[in-house]
N, C-alpha and C positions, 0 to 999 in steps of 0.2 A: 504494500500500500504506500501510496505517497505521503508528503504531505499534507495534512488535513487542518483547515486553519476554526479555530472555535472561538464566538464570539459570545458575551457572557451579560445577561439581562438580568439584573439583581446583584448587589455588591453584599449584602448579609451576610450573616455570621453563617450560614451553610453556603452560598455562592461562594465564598471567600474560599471557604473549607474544601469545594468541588473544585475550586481551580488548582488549591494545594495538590489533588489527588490528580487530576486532566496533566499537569503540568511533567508529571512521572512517566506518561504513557509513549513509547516511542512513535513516532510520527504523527505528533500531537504539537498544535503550534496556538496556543493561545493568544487570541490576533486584540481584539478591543474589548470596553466593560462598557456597559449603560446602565445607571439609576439617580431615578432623581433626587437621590440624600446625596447630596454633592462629596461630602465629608468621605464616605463609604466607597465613593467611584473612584475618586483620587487616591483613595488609600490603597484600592486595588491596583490602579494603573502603573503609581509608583511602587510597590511591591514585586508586583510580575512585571513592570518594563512595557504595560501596555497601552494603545490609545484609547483616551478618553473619549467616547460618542457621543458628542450635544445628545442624541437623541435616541429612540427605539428605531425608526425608522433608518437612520443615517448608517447606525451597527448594523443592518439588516439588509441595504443596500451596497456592502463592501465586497468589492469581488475576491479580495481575500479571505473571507468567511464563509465556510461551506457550512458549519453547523452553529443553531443558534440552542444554546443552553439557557433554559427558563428556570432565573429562582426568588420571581418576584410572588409577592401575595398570589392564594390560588384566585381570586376575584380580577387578577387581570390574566392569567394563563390563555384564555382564550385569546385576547386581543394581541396579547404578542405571539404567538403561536402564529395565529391567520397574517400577519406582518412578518413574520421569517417564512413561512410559506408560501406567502403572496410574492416574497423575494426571490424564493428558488431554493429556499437554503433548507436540509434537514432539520431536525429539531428533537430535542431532546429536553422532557418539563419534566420538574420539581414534581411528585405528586399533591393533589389529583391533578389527569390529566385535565381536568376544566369543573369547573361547579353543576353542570348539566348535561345531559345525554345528549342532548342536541348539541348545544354548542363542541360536545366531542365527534358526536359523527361530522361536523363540521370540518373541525379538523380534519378526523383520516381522510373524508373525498378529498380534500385539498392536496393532503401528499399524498394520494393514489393517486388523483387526477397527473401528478408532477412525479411522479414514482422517488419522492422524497418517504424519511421516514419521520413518523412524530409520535414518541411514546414515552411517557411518564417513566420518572426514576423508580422503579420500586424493585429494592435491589433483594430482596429479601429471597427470591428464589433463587440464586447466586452463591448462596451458604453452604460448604460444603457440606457442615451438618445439615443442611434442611437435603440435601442433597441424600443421606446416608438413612434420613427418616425416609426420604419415596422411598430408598430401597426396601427400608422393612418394612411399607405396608405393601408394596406392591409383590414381594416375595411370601407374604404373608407368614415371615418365623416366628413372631409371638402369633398368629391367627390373624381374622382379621380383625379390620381397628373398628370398634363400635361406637365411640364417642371422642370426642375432644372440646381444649379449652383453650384459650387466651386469658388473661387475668394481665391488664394493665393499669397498676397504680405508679401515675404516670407523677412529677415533680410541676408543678404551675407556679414555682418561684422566680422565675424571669420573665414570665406572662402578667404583665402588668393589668389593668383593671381594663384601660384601653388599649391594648394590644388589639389586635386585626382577628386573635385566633379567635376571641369570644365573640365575634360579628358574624352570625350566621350566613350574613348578604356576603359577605368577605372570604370567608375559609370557608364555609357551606357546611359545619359545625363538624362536630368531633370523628362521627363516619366516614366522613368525605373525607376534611381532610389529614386524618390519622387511622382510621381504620382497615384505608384499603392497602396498606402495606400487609395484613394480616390475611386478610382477603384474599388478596392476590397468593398469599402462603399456600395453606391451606388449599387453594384451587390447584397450586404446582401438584398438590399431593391426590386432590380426591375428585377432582375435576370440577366444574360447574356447581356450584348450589343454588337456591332461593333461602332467602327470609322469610322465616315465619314466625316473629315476633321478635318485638322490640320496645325497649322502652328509652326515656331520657329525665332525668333530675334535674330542675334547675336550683341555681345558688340565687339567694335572697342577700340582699336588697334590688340587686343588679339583673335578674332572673338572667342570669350565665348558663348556658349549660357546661357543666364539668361532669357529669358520668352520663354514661350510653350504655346498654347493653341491648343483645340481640341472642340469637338463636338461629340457627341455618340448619336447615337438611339438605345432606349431601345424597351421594347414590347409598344404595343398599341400608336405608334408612337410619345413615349414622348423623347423629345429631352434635352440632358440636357450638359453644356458648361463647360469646364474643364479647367482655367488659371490658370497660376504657373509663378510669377517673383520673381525672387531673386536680387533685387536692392534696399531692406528698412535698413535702420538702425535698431539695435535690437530694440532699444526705439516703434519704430513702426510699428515692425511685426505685423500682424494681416492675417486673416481667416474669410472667412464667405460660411457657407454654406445654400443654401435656393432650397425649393422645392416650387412649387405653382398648387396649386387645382386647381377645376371650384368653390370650395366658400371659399378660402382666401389663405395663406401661409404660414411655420414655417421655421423657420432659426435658424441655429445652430452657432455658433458664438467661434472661436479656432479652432486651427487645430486641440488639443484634445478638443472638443467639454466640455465646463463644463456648457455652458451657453443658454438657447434656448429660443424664444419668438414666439407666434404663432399672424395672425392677422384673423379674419374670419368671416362672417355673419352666425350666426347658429339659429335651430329650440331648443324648450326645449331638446327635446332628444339628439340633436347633445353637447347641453352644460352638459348636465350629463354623456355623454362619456368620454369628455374632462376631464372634473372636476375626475372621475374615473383614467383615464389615469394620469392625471400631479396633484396628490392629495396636494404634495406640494408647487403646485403654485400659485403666487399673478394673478388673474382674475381682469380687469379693463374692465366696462362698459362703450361702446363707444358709441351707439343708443340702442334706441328701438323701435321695429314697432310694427304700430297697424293698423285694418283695412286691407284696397288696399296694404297698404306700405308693409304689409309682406311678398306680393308675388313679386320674382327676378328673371328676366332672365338671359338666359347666355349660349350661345350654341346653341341656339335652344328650350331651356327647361326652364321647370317655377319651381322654387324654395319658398318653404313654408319655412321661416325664421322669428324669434323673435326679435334677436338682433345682432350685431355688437360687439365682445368682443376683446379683447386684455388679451392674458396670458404671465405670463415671469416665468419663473424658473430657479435658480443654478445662479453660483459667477465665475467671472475669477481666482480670487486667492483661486478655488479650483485646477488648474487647475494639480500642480506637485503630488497634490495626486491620483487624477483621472490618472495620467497618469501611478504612479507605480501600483495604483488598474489595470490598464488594461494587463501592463508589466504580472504581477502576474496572471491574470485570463486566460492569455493565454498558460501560459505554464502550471498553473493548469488542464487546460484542455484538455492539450497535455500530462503531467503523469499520467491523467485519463487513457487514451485510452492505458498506456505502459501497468500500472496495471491490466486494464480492457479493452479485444480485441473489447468485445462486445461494448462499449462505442461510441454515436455519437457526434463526434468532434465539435465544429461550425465553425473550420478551419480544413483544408482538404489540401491533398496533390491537388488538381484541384482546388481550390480555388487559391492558391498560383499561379497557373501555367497561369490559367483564367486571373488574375490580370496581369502577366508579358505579356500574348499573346495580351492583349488593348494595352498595353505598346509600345510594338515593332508594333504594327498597328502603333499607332498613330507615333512613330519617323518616318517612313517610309512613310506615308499619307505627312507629315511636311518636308523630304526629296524632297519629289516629287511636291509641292506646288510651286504656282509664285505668284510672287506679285511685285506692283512698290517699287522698290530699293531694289533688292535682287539682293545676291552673285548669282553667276554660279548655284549654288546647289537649288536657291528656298528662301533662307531664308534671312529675313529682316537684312538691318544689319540699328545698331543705333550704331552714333558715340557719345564717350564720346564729351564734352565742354571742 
């Protein structure tokens, strides 16, 4: 591949961050910045050595600039999106890929029409752990998966009272734009789901919404529970994610995932799968059967089992590296496909779109929900103390 020149709409604390990571990738030429916090454009420009763009339009017009990187508020992703497209230029957005289903099919005919591409960052299927969970549900060594979670108790310490995120018109509320990195997970692993129920909490005085939750059915009627509060201190943000079999369960632990622990009763062959799979992990022996004790029901069905193991693999304070390895293998694999038509992505202009369409399900599921002590609208409200 040549080189590929990238022009960068939004100077923030994650623009900033995405150019540290672009700026690593060989035949990657980070050409201009545009945003209107002046202070934030110059601080980018003279850092990376790049030119300053009066405008969205002027970046976007540069024939230097093949790919336009979106990391302004999701309330303008459309409008600059349809302005790097209407340019000629790829594109590559912050997630969500836009606030509405429309204004995204908008987008993709624009880059079909121009056989450009335009897809949301959502780097989460990239993990080589989310990578090593397809495998165990798709091999099915604990059985198969019958349920899973998300539990996001997320830190809202830097989210000031007016911040953009709490403006539903703006971010398109906590689903949209935080949820569908999850979404999008979970689809890498189970394919397609629907929403079938969902609720949302508002914060008093302000009626904010800070917790979401939902509920999705996947294929083969696995049900799995989607919660998002934004009310921890950064000291104790935390993430955990967990799937569970008919013979045990693994949990993923981060919202970038760097840490995983499996628990599960297995046969010899189910533990040399395992051991295959997670080669660099610590295995702790929990039981062992012998005799009567090795056979296990559960369902309806009788299971030939050995032992009871416990595996762990991977460190939280891997966690800022794994996160620019992921930054980096996604738009690796989006220059792929500029260089190369033929190339299959593992993010797709439908993947993107899939993620926002759960997204706006569930706000609207959550919209339309009752519960005791909800506003007019359905939703819970919790008063501050």
């Amino acid at each position: 591949m040549g080189e590929l020149g990238i022009g960068v709409i939004g100077c923030g604390g994650f623009g900033f961050y995405a150019m540290q990571q672009y700026a690593k990738i060989p035949n990657v030429n980070l050409i201009a910045v545009s945003d209107p916090n002046r202070a934030a454009a110059e601080r980018a420009a003279k850092h990376f050595g790049l030119i300053d763009a009066p405008s969205v339009d002027s970046l976007c017009q540069r024939p230097d600039v093949d790919l336009v990187y979106i990391a302004s508020p999701p309330f303008l992703h459309h409008r600059h999106a349809i302005a790097a497209l209407t340019a000629d230029k790829h594109v590559v957005c912050e997630k969500p890929l836009a606030l509405s289903l429309a204004q995204a099919d908008e987008m993709i005919a624009f880059a079909k029409a121009s056989d450009r591409i335009v897809v949301a960052n959502l780097i989460q299927r990239y993990n080589p752990l989310a990578d090593r969970v397809g495998k165990l549900i798709a091999n099915q060594i604990l059985g198969k998966p019958l349920h899973g979670y998300f539990e996001n108790y997320a830190s809202d310490e830097q989210l000031a009272t007016d911040h953009w995120f709490w403006d539903p018109e703006k971010s398109g509320g906590i689903f949209v734009e935080h949820g569908v990195h999850f979404f999008d997970l979970f689809a890498s692993w189970l394919g397609n789901g629907e929403v079938v129920a969902a609720q949302r909490c508002l914060r008093q005085p302000r009626a904010q919404e800070d917790q979401v939750q939902c509920c999705v059915r996947y294929r083969d009627e696995i049900l799995v529970n989607f919660y998002h509060g934004f009310h921890q201190t950064a000291r104790m943000d935390r993430q955990e994610i967990r799937i569970v079999f008919e013979r045990g369960d693994v949990t993923l632990h981060g919202w970038i995932p760097t840490r995983l622990s499996l628990d599960a009763i297995v046969s010899d062959a189910d533990e040399a799968q395992l051991v295959a799979l997670f080669p660099d992990a610590t295995l702790d022996l929990l039981e062992s059967y012998f005799g009567e004790q090795r056979v296990c029901h559960g369902r309806h069905e009788a299971f030939p089992v050995d032992r009871r193991i416990r595996i762990s693999t991977g460190q939280d304070s891997d966690k800022m590296n794994r996160y620019g390895e992921l930054v980096r293998a996604l738009m690796e694999d989006q220059l792929k496909r500029i260089s190369e038509p033929s190339h299959q992505r593992r993010l797709t202009e439908l993947h993107s779109r899939e993620a926002l369409r759960m997204a706006v399900q569930a706000n609207r599921l959550a919209s339309q929900s009752s519960a005791p002590n909800c506003s007019p609208l359905g939703e819970v409200i919790i008063h501050d103390s």
